[in-house]
N, C-alpha and C positions, 0 to 999 in steps of 0.2 A: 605383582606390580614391578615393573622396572623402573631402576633410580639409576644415575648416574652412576652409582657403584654397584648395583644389581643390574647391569645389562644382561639381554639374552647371549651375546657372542662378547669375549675382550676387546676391544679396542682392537687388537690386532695382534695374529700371533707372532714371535719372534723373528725375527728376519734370516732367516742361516747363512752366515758368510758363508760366500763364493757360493751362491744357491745358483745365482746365475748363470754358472760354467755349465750346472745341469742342467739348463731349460733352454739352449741357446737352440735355435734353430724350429721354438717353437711357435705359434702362433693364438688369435683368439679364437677360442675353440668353436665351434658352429652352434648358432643356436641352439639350446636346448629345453626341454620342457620342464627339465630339474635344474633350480642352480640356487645355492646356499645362499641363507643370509648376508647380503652384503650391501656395498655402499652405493646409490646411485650416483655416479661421479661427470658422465658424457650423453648427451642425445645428438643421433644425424638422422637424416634420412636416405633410403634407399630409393633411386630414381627408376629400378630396375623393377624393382618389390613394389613399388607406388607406398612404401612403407617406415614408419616412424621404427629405428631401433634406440634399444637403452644400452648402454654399458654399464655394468656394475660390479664395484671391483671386492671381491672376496676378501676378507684378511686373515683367514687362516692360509689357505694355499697360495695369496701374492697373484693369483688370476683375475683377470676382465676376460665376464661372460658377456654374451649380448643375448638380450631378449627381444624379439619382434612384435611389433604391433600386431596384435588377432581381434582387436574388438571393430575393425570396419572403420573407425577414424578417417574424416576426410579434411583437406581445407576447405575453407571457406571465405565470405565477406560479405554483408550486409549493403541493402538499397533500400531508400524510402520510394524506389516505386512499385507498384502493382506487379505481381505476378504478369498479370495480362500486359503489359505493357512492356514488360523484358522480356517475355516469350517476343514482342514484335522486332524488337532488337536484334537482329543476327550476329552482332560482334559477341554477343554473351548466348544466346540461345544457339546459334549455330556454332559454337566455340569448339575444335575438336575435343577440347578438356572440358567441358561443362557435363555436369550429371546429373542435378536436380534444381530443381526449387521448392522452397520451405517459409512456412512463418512463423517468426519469431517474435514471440512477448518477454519485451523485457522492460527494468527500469529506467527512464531517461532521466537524469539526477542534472542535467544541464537545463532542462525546463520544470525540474521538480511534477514528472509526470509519467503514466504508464503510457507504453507505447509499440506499434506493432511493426515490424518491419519484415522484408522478403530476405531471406536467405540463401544466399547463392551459394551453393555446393557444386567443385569441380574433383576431377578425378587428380592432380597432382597440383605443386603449390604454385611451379610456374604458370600454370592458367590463370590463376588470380593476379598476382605481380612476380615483376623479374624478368619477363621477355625482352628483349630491345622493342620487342614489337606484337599484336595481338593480346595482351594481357585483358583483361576484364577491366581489371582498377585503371585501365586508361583508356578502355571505353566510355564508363560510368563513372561520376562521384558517387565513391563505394564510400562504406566505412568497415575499420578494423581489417583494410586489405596490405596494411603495410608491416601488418604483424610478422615476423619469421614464423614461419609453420613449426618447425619444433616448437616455439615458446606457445606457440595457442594450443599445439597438444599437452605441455605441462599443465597450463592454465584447466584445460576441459577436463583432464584427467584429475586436479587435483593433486597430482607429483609434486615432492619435495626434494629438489637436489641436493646433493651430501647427506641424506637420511639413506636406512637400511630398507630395505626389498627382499622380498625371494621370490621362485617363481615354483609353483608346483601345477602339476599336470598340465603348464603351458598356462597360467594363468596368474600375473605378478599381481603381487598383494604386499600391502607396506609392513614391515614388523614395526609394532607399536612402539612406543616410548612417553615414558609418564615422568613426570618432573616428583619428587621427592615430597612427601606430604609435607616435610616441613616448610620446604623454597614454597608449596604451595599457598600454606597458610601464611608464612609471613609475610607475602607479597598481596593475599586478600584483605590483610590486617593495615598495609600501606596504601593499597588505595580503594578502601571501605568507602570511600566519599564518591567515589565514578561508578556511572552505569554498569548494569549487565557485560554489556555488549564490549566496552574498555577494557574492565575487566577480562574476559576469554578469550580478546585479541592478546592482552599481556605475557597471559598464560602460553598462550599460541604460540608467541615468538621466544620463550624462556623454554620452552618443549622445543621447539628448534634447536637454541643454539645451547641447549645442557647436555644436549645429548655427547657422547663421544665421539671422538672425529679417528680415523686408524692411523698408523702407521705406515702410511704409502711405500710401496718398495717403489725407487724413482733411479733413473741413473742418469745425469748431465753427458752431454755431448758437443766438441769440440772440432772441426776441422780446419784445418791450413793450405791453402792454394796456393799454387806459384803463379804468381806475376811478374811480366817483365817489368814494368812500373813500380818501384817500390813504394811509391804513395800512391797510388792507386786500389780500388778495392773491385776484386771481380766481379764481373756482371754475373750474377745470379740465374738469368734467364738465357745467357747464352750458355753460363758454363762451358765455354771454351780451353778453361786451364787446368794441370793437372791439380787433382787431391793428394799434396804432398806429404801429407801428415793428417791421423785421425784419433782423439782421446775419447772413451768412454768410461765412466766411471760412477760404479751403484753407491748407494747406500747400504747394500750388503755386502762390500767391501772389496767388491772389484774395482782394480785396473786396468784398463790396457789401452798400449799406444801402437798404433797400426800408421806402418816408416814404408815408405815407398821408395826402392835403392835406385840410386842413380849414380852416374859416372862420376859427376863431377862436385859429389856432395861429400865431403869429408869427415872421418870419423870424429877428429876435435879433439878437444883437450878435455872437454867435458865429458865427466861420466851420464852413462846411459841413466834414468831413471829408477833406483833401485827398489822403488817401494809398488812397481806396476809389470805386468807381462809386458814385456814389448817386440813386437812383430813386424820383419822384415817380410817383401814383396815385391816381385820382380816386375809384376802387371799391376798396376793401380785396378783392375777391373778386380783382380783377386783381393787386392782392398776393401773396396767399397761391399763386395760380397760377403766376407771375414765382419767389418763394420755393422751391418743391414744384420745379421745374423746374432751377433750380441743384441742391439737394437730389441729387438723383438723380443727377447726374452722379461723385459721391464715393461709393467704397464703404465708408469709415465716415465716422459721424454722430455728432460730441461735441456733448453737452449737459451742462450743469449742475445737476442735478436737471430734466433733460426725461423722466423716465417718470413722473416725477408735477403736471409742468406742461408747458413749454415744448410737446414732443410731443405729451402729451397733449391739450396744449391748443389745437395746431394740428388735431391730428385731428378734434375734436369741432368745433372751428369752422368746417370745411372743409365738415363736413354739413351744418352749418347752414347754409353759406352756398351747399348745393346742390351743391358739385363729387362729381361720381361719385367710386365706389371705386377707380377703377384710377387718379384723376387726384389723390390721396391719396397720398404714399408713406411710409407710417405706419399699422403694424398694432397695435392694443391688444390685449397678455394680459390677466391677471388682474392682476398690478401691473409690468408691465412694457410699457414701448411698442416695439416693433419696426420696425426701417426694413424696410421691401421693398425698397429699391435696397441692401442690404447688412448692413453692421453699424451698430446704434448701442451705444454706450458711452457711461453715464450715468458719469461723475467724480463726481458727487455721494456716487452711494453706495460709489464705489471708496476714495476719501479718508473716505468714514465711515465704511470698514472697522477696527474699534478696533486691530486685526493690522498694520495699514499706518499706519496714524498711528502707531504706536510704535516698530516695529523697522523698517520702511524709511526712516521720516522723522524716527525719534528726537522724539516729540511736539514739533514745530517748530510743531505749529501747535494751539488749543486747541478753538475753534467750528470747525463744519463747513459755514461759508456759501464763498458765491464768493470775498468780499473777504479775509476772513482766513486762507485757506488760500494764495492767490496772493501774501499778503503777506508770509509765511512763507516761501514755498517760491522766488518769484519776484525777492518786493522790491518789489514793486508789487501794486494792489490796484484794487477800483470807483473809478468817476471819483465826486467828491462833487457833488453837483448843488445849487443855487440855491431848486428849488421841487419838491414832488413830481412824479412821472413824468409823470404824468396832463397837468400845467401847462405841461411844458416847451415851449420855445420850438424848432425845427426844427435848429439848429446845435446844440444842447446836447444835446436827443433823439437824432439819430446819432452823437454822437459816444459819447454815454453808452452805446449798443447796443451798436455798432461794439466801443467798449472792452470789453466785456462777452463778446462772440468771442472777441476776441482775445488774451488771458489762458486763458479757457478751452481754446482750442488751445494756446498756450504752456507750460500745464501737462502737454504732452504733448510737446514739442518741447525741450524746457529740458533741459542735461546730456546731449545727444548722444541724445534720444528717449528717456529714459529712462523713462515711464510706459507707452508702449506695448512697449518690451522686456519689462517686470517682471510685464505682464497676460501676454505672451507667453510666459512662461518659468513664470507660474501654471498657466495651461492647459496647458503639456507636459507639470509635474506634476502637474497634480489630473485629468488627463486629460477637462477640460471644455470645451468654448467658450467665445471671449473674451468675448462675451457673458455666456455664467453665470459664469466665473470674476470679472471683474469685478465683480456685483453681491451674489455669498452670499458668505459669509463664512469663513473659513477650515474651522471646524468642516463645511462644505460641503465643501471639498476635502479635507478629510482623509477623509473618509467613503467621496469617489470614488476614492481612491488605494487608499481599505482594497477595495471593494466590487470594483473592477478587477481588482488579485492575487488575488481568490478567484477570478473567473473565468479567468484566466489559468492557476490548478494546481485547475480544477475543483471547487473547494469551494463547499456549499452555504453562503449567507449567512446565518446567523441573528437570529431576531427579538431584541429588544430583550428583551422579554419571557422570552424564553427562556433567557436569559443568566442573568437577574435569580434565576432560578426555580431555575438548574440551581449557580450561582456563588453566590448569599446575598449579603449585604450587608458593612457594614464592622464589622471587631471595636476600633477606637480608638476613645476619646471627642476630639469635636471642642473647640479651646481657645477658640475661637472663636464667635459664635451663631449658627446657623443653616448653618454647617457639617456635613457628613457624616460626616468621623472627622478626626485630627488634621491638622494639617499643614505647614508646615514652621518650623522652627526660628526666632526671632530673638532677636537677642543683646541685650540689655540696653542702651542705650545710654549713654556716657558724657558725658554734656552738655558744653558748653564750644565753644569755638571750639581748636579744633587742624591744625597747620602741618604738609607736607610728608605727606599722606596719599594712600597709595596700595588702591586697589581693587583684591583678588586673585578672580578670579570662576574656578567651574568652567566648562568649557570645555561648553556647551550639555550641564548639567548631569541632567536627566529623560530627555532621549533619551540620552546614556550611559548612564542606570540601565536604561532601556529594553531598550536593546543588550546591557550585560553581563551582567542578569540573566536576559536571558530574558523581560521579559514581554510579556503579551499573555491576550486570553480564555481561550485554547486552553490557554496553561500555567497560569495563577495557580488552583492550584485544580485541578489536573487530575484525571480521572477515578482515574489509575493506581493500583492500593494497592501497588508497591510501595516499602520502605524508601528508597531510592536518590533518590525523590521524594517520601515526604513527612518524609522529616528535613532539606529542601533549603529550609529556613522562612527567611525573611524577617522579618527583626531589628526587633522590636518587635511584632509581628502573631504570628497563629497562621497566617497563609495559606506554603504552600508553592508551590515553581515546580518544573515537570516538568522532569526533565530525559535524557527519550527524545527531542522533537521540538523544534523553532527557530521560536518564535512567529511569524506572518504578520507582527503590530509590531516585532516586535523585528529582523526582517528588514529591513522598509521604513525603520524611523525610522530603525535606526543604520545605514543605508546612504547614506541622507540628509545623519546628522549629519557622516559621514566625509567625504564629497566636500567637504562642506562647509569642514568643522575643519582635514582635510589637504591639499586641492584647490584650491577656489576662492576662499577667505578669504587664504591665500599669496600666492596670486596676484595678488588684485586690489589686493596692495603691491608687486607685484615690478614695480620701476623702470625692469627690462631690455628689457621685453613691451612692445608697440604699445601708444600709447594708446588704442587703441578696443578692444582685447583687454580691456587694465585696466579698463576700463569695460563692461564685457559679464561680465568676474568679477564686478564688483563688485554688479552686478544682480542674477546666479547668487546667489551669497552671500546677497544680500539677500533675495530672495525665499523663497528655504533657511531663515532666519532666521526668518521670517515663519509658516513651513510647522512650523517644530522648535520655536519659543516655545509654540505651543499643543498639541504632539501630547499632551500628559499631559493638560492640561486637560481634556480634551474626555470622555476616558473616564472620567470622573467627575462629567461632566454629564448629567442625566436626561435632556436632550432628544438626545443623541446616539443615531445610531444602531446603535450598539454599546455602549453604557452597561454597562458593568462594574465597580461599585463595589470589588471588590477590587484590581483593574490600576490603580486611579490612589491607590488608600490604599497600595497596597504600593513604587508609586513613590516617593510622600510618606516614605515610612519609609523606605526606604533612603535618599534622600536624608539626610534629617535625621541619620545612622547617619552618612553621608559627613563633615556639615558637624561634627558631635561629635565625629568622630577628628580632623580637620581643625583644630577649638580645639584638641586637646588636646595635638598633634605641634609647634601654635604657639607653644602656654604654654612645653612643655619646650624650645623651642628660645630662648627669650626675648623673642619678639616681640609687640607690644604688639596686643591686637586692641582697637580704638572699638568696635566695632557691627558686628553682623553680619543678614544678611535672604538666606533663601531659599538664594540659591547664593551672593552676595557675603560677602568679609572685607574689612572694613574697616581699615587697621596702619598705628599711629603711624609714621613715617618707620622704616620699614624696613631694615634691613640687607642691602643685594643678595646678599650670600653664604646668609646664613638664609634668604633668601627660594629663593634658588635648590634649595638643599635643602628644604626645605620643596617643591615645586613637583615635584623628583625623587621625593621619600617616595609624594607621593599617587600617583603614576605607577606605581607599583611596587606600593604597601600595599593602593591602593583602584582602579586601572585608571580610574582619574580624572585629565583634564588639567587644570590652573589654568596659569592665565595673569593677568597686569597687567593690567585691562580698564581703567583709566584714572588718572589722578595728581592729583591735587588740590592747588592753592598751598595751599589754608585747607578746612578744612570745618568748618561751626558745626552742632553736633547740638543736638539740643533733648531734655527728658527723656523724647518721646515717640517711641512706636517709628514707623517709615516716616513719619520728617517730620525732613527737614537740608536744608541749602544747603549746597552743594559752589561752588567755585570754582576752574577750572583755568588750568593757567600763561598761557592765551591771556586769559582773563578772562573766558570764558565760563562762564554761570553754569548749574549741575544745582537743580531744584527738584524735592523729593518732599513729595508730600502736603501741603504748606501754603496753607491756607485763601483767600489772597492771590491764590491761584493759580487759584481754581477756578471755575465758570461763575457768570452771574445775578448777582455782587456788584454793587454801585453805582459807580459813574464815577469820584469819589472817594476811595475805597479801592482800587479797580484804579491809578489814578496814584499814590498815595502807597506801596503797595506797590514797585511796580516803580522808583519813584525811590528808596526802600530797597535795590532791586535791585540799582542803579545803582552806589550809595555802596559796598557790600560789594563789587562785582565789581573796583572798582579798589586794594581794599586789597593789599598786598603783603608786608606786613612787620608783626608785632605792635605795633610799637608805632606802625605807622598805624591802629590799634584805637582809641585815644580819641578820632581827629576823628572819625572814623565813629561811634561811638557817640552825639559830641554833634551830628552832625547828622541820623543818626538821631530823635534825641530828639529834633529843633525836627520835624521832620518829624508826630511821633506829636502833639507838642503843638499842632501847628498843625492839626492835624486835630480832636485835644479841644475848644478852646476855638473852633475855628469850627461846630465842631457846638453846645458849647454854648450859644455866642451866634446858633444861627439862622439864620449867614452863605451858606450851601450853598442852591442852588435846589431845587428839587424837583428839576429835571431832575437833578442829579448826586447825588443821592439815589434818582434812580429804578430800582427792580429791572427788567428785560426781559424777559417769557417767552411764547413764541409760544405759543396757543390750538392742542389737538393735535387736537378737536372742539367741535361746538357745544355753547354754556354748559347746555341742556336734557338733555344726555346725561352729564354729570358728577351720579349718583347718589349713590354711595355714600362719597365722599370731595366734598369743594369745596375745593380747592386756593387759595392764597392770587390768584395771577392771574385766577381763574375770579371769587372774589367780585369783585374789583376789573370785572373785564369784567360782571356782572351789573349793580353801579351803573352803570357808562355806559350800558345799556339801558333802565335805569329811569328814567334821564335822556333819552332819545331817539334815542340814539346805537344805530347798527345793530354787531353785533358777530358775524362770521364766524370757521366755521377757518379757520388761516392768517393770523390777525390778529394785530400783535403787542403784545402789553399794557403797560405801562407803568405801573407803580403803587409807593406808598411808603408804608410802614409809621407807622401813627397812631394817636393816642390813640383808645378809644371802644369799641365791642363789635367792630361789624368786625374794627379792627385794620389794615385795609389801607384807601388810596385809591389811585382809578387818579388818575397825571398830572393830567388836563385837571381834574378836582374837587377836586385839592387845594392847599393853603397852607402856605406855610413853618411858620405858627403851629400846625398840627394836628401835626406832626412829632413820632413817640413818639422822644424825645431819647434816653432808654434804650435804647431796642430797637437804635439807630445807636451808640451806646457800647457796647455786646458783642457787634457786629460791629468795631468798631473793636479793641478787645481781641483777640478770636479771630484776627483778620488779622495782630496783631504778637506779640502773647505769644507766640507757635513761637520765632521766632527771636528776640524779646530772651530768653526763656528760656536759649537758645546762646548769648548773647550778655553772660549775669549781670545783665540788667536785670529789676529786676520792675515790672508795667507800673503800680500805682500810685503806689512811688516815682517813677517817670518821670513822669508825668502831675500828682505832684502833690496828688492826689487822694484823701484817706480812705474810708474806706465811710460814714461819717456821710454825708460829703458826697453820696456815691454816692443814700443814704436820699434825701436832700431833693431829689435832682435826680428821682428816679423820682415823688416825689409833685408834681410840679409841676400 
């Protein structure tokens, strides 16, 4: 038996520095009919082969073999009509990609019934969907035609991503792994009370993510273009400019910076990079070849936003510069760039996963660029450079690249690997590729996790559409606008600044409602007439939950949430455990976390593709049912609630004994866990809902909702904020409340009367927003950035996407100038005075300041300064 420390292969063998230097120039070896145990890490398809291939990356030799499809695999997609009746069809029967038709028996779990359907088998996936034109799925209302053909071969096959494989005499077979008899028993000893069936999904997904994950050999990649625009960013699809600069750099401990000489690029004062090879080039073409050839030697490829530059924009420049296709190692999708020597993983869009920036990173970081994510998460960030890119001097330019690697990889290396664990342990649950799991978004995983259990207990998946048609909509009215029905609860909040407050949070509050209720499509609403289920209503709704069968959701999520809650969240505090164990919970956990924040959401998002407006109002309602008995068990017990939101209570210094009862009641009354989720020295509310500053006993500061906080303000209110920050975070004691207040107030004042004396540059008055296209294609809106980029055209100035604007609010009909046209003197002094307001009134609000006694200030005065 295999246990996590009895596996059949290590984790992965050692990495040999500078292994690299030895493998450059090599490639993925051709399929073979033998390839060692290793990790499934990639699935494509060949449009050539009409064939599904795997990659799977080795960890003793640091290789990605590929294994071809041999079992006959075809696409497919489902019709409730007659065979007879599609043969009369010619869009499908005369289809040049149609192959067959078949009937299929499976479960229909949307009408609680068995059911037969026709199965439409073509010879590739674009015959089904993806044409502009001829497809099938836009012939017919298909079903399950909008599946990617990779994931229904995972699905059909039973494949598990980031688990082990080999392949012998041409024939891939998974190597097993078994969870440790003890993790076994303790977790059937924890949920002794749930079915069979709960139970071996538990196990199922603890067999998943116990297993060990390798040691990736990975090496970050960096390029530098010259532009004649120095704010400007190259078009990626022309590639028109040179590659003046290229950094690549392994995890087995290579460097190198590949410098393309030119005339007028100077040696510098700056020394050359001393810790990297670095290579001079008299052809950029003998560049990008030198580049491409390191490249290949790594079976993953970090970029920073490379599938919509960097890759991109080596690929497109490679043609231009004439290198053939195979001397290329870089395949363009549709918005994804693909390595051929393996995997690449774009961090760009893994960190701008809104799921991952909040519950694994706890919003550490705010923009989603290179430098403030690394600065965040690292402590370091971009080197700052002397003159634009374009200018730099030869010692500056490498070094600047060089840095620009090497962060990028760090962001994966930092914390014991911890980002390539957390995509690994994605993919085991959303049962995707590290590939697509890194780049969609959760709402993507959840979808594959739903789509997979139907294939696993043969149910048919139903359309979106179908759902809508058979389940109806929501019967609450929304408190909210532009809401669907209601949703969740907030408590009123008590403004003031208050000491020794503690946050009681339900313990992953919607996947519990999930799990105890029952929901899911299949129940909320269920076909059944009788009594038993529809007097089983849902408090505050008319919708009822069946209660003959165990929703698909309500199986998956709260099997989820348990491993979770009782599992791996314990554990990855338990002091007694290796630290690399603790750190591999704590991953588990997090990722868990990531998957369970949004499972409610989703099913009450029209773009999902299980969209059920009643499964996510009905969650909404029982929650808010939870948090109403939850006040009211509070009130009676004497405990003081501030504010409440969603699943959190907010309680004036609590009494550990009420609390503890309190904590038992819900265990018992509502099958709800609450737990302490955190302590706060002070917390200042403001009279508005989801907007406080918390401060905990480290000094570390919680910011919700306030304005200070948020993207595109100006330089000067971002510092004056956060030195507000600063002041609050080290208050300790009430009655260190009045220095803070009065340096607060020099704070707010010195921002008033430098604005209103003019004192501030443009530049730190300037708003920043990158151009998302060209200014000709903003029709129906013209955004404030957009005018501002139009007057710099009208001026002479060339203004591309990917440019980033810079402009400041002024007197006159516009109302905006960019940067480079304006003057202190046009500055609509108003407009920076209710920005100045907005950014402090929250928290002097908490604070009992009102901000024109602060300031000073009458509204007369206010009058006279707006007429100036």
């Amino acid at each position: 038996m295999q246990t996590l420390d009895q596996y059949v292969l290590p984790a992965s063998e050692p990495i040999p520095k500078g292994s690299a230097l030895d493998l450059v120039g090599s490639r993925i070896p051709a399929a073979t009919s033998e390839i060692p145990q290793s990790y499934f890490v990639s699935i494509g398809y060949d449009g050539e082969k009409r064939s599904c291939y795997l990659r799977l990356y080795d960890p003793k030799s640091h290789r990605i073999n590929e294994w071809y499809d041999n079992t006959g695999h075809r696409p497919y997609c489902f019709s409730d009509k007659s065979i007879e009746e599609l043969s009369g069809n010619e869009a499908v029967s005369k289809n040049p990609g149609f192959e067959k038709f078949q009937i299929a028996e499976k479960y229909d779990a949307l009408r609680s019934v068995s059911a037969t359907r026709t199965q439409i088998v073509a010879k590739d996936p674009l015959t089904i969907g993806g044409k502009p034109v001829g497809s099938i799925r836009d012939a017919i209302r298909a079903w399950e035609a909008d599946i990617k053909y990779v994931q229904n071969y995972i699905y059909d096959n039973n494949l598990e991503p980031g688990m082990m494989y080999e392949v012998k005499g041409g024939r891939l077979k998974q190597v097993e792994y078994f969870l440790a008899e003890e993790a076994s028993a303790r977790v059937e000893r924890l949920l002794h009370t749930e079915s069979d069936e709960y139970r071996r999904l538990v196990l199922e997904w603890m067999r998943l993510l116990d297993c060990p994950v390798p040691t990736y050999l990975r090496a970050a990649v960096d390029i530098e273009v010259y532009s004649p625009v120095p704010t400007r960013i190259p078009d990626a699809e022309l590639a028109d400019q040179e590659v003046i600069c290229a950094s690549i750099v392994g995890s087995d401990g290579l460097r190198r910076v590949f410098l393309l000489k030119k005339e007028a690029r100077k040696q510098g004062t700056r020394p050359l990079p001393r810790n990297a090879s670095v290579e001079f080039y008299d052809a950029e073409r003998e560049l990008l070849v030198a580049l491409f050839k390191a490249m290949v030697a790594y079976p993953v490829i970090l970029t920073f936003n490379g599938d919509d530059f960097d890759l991109k924009y080596l690929y497109h420049r490679g043609q231009n510069l004439g290198l053939a296709k195979e001397e290329i190692p870089v395949e363009m999708g549709r918005d994804v760039a693909y390595a051929t020597c393996g995997v690449h993983i774009d961090l760009y869009k893994f960190f701008f996963n809104r799921s991952i920036q909040v519950y694994a990173f706890g919003q550490r970081y705010r923009e989603n660029t290179l430098g403030e994510v690394s600065e965040a998460i690292l402590g370091k960030g971009k080197i700052e450079t002397s003159a634009p890119v374009s200018e730099l001097d030869y010692g500056e330019l490498a070094t600047y690249c060089l840095n620009d690697s090497e962060i990028t990889l760090e962001l994966t290396t930092f914390d014991d690997d911890l980002v390539m664990k957390l995509i690994t342990a994605l993919s085991r649950i959303s049962y995707m590729s590290l590939e697509d799991v890194s780049r969609q978004g959760v709402s993507s995983w959840i979808r594959s996790i739903m789509y997979c259990h139907h294939r696993k207990r043969n149910y048919f998946i139903p359309r979106a559409d179908e759902i809508q048609e058979l389940k109806g909509g929501t019967t609450t009215e929304a408190v909210i606008k532009g809401k669907k029905y209601k949703g969740a609860i907030v408590v009123e909040p008590r403004p003031g600044v208050h000491f020794n407050v503690a946050v009681l949070d339900f313990a992953s509050l919607y996947p519990s409602v999930i799990k105890n209720w029952n929901l899911g499509y299949e129940t909320v609403r269920c076909p059944h007439s009788d009594v038993e289920c529809r007097q089983n209503l849902v408090p505050g709704t008319s919708h009822w939950v069946c209660k003959k069968r165990r929703a698909l959701e309500s199986l998956l999520i709260g099997s989820l949430r348990d491993i979770r809650v009782d599992w791996y969240k314990p554990r990855s505090k338990d002091a007694a455990l290796p630290k690399s164990q603790i750190s591999w919970y704590r991953v588990v956990s997090d990722a868990l976390k990531v998957v369970l924040n949004a499972s409610y959401g989703v099913f009450g998002a029209d773009r999902f593709a299980l969209y059920c407006p009643p499964v996510a109002e009905a969650t909404a309602a029982i929650g808010r049912y939870a948090i109403s008995q939850t006040l009211g068990r509070a009130r009676e017990l004497g405990i003081e609630v501030l504010y409440g939101d969603t699943d959190s209570l907010f309680l004036e210094s609590p009494d550990p004994q009420k609390l503890r009862h309190l904590v038992d009641w819900s265990r018992s009354s509502l099958q709800m866990e609450l737990e302490v989720d955190k302590n706060y020295r002070y917390l200042a509310l403001s009279s508005r809902k989801k907007n406080y500053l918390g401060v905990k006993p480290d000094g570390s500061v919680d910011i919700k909702g306030l304005t200070g906080k948020k993207r595109h303000i100006p330089a000067f209110l971002t510092k004056a904020f956060y030195d507000m920050v600063r002041i609050l975070s080290e208050v300790k004691s009430p009655e260190e409340f009045e220095n803070a207040k009065e340096s607060i107030t020099e704070i707010v004042k010195g921002c008033y009367f430098k604005l209103r004396n003019r004192e501030y540059t443009v530049e730190e008055l300037a708003f920043s927003v990158m151009m998302g296209r060209e200014t000709e294609r903003y029709t129906k809106t013209t955004p404030q950035h957009v005018k501002a980029a139009k007057q710099l055209q009208g001026r002479g100035f060339e203004v591309k996407s990917g440019e980033l604007i810079a402009f400041v609010k002024v007197l006159g009909e516009q109302g905006v100038k960019p940067v480079q046209l304006a003057k202190v003197d046009d500055i609509d002094i108003q407009k920076y005075m209710e920005y100045l307001r907005s950014t402090f009134e929250q928290v002097l609000d908490a604070l009992g300041i009102e901000f024109e006694d602060l300031i000073g200030v009458k509204r007369l005065e206010s009058f006279f300064l707006n007429t100036e």
